[in-house]
C-alpha positions in Angstrom: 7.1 -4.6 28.9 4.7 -3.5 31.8 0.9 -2.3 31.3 0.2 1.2 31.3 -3.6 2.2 32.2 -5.4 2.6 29.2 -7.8 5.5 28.5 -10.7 4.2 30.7 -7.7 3.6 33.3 -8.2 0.4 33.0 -4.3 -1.8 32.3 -3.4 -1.6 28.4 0.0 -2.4 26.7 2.7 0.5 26.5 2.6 1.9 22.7 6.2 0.8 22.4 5.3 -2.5 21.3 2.1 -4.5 19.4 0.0 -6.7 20.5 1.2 -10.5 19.9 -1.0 -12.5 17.9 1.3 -15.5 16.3 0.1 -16.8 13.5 1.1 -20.5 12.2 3.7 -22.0 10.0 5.9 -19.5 11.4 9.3 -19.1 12.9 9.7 -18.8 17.0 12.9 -16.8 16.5 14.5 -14.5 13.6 18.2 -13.3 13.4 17.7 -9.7 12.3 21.0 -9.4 10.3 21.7 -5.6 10.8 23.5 -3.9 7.4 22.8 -0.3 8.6 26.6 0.9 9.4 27.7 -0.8 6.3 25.0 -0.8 3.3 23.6 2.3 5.0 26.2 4.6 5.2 27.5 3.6 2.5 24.5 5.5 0.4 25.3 8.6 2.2 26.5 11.4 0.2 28.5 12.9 3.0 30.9 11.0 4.8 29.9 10.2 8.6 32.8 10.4 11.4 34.7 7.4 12.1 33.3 8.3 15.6 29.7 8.5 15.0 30.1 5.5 12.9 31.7 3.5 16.1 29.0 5.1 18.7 26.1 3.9 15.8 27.3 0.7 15.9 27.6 0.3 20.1 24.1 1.5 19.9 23.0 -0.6 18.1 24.7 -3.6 19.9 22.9 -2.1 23.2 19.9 -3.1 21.3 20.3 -6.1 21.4 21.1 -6.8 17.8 23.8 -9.5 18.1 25.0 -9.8 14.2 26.2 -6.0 12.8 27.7 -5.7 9.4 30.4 -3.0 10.2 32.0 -1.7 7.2 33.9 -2.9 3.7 37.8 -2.9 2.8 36.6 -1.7 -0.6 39.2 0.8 -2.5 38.3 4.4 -1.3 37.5 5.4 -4.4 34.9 3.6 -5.0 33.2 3.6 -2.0 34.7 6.9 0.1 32.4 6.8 2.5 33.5 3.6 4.2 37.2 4.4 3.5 37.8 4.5 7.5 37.3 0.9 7.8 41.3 0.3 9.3 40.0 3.0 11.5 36.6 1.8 12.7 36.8 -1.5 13.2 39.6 -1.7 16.2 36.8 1.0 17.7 34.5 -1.9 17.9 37.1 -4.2 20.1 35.0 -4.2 23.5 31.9 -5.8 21.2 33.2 -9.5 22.2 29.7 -11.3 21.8 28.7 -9.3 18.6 29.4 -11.0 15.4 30.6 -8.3 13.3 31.5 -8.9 9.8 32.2 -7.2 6.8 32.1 -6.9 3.2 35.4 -7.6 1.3 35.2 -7.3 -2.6 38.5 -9.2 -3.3 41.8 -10.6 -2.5 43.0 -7.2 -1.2 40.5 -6.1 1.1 40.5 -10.1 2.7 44.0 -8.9 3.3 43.0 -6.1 4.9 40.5 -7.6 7.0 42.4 -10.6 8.3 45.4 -8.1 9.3 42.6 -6.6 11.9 41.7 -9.9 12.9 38.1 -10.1 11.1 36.8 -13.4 11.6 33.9 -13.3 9.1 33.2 -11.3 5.6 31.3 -11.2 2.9 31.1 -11.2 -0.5 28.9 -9.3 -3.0 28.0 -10.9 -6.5 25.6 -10.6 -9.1 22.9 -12.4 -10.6 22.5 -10.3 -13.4 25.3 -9.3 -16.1 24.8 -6.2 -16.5 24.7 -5.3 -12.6 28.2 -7.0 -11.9 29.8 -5.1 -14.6 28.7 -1.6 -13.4 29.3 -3.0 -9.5 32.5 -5.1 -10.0 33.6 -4.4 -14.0 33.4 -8.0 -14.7 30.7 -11.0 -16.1 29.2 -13.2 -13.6 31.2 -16.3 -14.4 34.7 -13.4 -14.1 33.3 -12.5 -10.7 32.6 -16.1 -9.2 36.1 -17.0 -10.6 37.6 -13.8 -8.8 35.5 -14.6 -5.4 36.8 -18.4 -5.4 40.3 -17.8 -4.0 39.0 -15.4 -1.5 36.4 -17.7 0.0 38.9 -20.4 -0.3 41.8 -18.9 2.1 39.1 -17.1 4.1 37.7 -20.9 4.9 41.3 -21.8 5.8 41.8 -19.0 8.0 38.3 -20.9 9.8 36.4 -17.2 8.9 32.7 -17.3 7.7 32.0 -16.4 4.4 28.1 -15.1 3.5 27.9 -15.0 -0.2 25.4 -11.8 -0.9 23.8 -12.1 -4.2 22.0 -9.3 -6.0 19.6 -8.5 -8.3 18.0 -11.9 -7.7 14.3 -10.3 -8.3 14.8 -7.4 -11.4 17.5 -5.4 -12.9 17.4 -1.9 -13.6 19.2 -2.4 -17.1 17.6 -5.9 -17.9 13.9 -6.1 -16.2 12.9 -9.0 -14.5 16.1 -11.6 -13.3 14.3 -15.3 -14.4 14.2 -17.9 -11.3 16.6 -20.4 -13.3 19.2 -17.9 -13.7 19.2 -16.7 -9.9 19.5 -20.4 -9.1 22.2 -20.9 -11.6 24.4 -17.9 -9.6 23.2 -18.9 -6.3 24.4 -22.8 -6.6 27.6 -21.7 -7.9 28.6 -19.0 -5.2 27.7 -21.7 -2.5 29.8 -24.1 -3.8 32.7 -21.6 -3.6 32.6 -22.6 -0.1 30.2 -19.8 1.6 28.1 -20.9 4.6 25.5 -18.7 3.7 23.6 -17.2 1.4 21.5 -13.9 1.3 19.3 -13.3 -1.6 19.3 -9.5 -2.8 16.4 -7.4 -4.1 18.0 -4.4 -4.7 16.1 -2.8 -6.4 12.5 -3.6 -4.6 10.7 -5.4 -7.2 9.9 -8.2 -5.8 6.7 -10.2 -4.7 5.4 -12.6 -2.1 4.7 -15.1 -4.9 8.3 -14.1 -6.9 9.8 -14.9 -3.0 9.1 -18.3 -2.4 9.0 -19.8 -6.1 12.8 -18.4 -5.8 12.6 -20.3 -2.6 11.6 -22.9 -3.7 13.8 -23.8 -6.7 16.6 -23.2 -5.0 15.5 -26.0 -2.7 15.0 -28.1 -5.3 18.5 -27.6 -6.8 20.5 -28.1 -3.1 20.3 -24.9 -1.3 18.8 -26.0 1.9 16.6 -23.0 4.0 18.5 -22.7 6.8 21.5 -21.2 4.9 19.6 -18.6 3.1 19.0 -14.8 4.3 16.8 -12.6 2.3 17.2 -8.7 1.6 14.8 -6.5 0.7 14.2 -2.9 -0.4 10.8 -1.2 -0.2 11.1 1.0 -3.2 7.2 -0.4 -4.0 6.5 -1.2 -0.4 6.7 -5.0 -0.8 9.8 -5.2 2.0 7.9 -6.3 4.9 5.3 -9.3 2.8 7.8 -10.0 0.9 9.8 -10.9 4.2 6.4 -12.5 5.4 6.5 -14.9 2.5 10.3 -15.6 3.3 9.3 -16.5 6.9 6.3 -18.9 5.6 8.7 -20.9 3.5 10.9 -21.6 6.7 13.6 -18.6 6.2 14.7 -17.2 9.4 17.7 -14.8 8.8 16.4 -11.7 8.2 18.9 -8.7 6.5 17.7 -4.7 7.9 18.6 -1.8 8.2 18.2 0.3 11.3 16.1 3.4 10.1 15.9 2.2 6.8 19.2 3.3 5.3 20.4 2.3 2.3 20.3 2.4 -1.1 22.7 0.9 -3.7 26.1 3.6 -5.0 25.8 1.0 -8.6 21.9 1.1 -8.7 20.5 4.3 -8.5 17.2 3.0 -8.5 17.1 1.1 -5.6 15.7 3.2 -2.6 16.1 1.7 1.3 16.5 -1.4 2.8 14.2 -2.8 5.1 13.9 -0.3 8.0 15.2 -2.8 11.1 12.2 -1.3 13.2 9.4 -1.5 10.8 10.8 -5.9 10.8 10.6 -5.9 14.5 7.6 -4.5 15.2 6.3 -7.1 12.8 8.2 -9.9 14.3 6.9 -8.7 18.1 3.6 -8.6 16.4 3.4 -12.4 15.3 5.2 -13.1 18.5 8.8 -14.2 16.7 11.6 -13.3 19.1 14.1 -11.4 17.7 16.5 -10.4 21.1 15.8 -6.9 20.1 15.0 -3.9 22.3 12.5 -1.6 20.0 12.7 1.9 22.2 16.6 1.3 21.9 16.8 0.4 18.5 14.1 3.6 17.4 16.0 6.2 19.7 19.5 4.4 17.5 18.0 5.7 14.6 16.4 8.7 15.5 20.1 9.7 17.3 21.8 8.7 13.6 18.8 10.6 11.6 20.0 13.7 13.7 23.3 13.1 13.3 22.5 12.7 9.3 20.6 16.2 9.6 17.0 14.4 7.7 13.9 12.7 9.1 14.3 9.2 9.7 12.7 7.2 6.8 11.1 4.2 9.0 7.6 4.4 9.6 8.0 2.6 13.4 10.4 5.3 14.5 8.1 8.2 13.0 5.1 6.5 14.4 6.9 6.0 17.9 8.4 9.3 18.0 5.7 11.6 16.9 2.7 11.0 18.9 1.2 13.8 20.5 
């Protein structure tokens, strides 16, 4: 960005960025994995426009965010506000360089993706038993065994398959998930056959010290670094070190969501993800590159916080947008 005179006149940086200051150990670049449109919106309690959902997402690809979660071929029912999904994803055609996946929960909605021509999805399990029976009415072991087949013919069809896993920090039913059992889950739904990994804290318990012994163990068992992705919510404010702690340890996929939206339908305690801006603007600030235009991506989410009819929950956008 260009200087702007400070206010002696003399040059100073523009407010829409930090000052870079990296710091060591770190990694040069980060891919910002953007959930917004999907594990946003799909927290709503009204549904958003097929059309505002398509424009959110172009936005957001003008951002320069280059991997956008889009939707999920769930059953309506259970998830009504993504029920447009056949809809919304031939609206997102003209985004040729944008990896776009989505979330499919089963044999079914993998059908329904490949018939749109979906080239990569996503599955969603559980580390914790009492999580995947109120999210998919089954045990762990029932829901690795139903996710096997749909990784398997996804991976013939050459897609790529991220296996999400949830709960890996706390439950809200059990309390605190233990490190052995996270690993147990984790080693099993990569050896379905997913190419990557992304480690949920749905409910925001988590800790930079809880972060990379998870880290680390999993190393220790086989799951390299460089397929892992990490997911935080801020219900406690821990989102952004806990993300610092991912990036020590060597992690460089980094899931967000642009304004913070989010939540979890199945967990009603777990509050917003990661607010995309708040990440970059600590990314810029350790001087990570990320691709990412910040004024873009803030005036994304204020546009989609007006569009929602509430203030925006990130702190960057309210910081950004609200000087005076």
């Amino acid at each position: 960005m260009t200087e702007a005179a400070g206010p002696s006149g003399a040059p100073g940086r523009t407010a829409g960025l930090p000052m870079a200051v990296p710091a060591q150990g770190l990694p040069p670049r980060v891919r910002i994995y953007e959930v917004g449109a999907r594990d946003g919106l799909q927290n709503e309690s009204a549904v958003v426009p097929v059309e505002v959902k398509a424009e959110f997402i172009h936005r957001l690809a003008e951002a320069g965010l280059s991997v956008i979660e889009a939707t999920s071929f769930v059953r309506p029912e259970w998830v009504p506000q993504l029920a447009d999904a056949e809809q919304l994803f031939p609206m997102l055609s003209d985004l040729g360089d944008v990896a776009l996946p989505v979330l499919v929960p089963n044999g079914r909605g993998l059908e329904r993706a490949m018939e749109l021509g979906v080239r990569r999805i996503a599955v969603f399990g559980s580390a914790s038993e009492s999580f995947a029976r109120a999210n998919l009415n089954r045990s762990v072991d029932e829901s690795l065994a139903m996710f096997g087949p749909v990784v398997a013919r996804a991976r013939e069809h050459r897609m790529r398959v991220r296996g999400y896993l949830s709960m890996c920090f706390g439950d809200p039913w059990e309390g605190p998930v233990p490190v052995h059992q996270v690993v147990r889950v984790a080693k099993a739904l990569m050896d379905l056959g997913c190419d990557e990994l992304s480690l949920g804290d749905t409910i925001g318990v988590a800790t930079p010290g809880h972060v990379q012994s998870l880290l680390a163990e999993l190393n220790e068992e086989g799951v390299p670094t460089n397929v892992i992705g990490v997911h935080f919510h801020d219900t406690y404010g821990q989102a952004l070190a806990n993300t610092l702690a991912a990036l020590q340890h060597g992690v460089t996929t980094v899931d967000a969501s642009a304004g913070g939206l989010g939540g979890c339908p199945f967990a009603k305690s777990a509050t917003g993800n990661l607010a995309t801006e708040d990440l970059v603007w600590m990314l810029e600030g350790l001087g990570i590159e990320t691709g990412v235009d910040l004024d873009r991506l803030v005036a994304t989410s204020g546009w989609m916080a007006d569009r929602l009819g509430r203030p925006c929950p990130s702190r960057t956008v309210r910081a950004l947008t609200h000087k005076g």
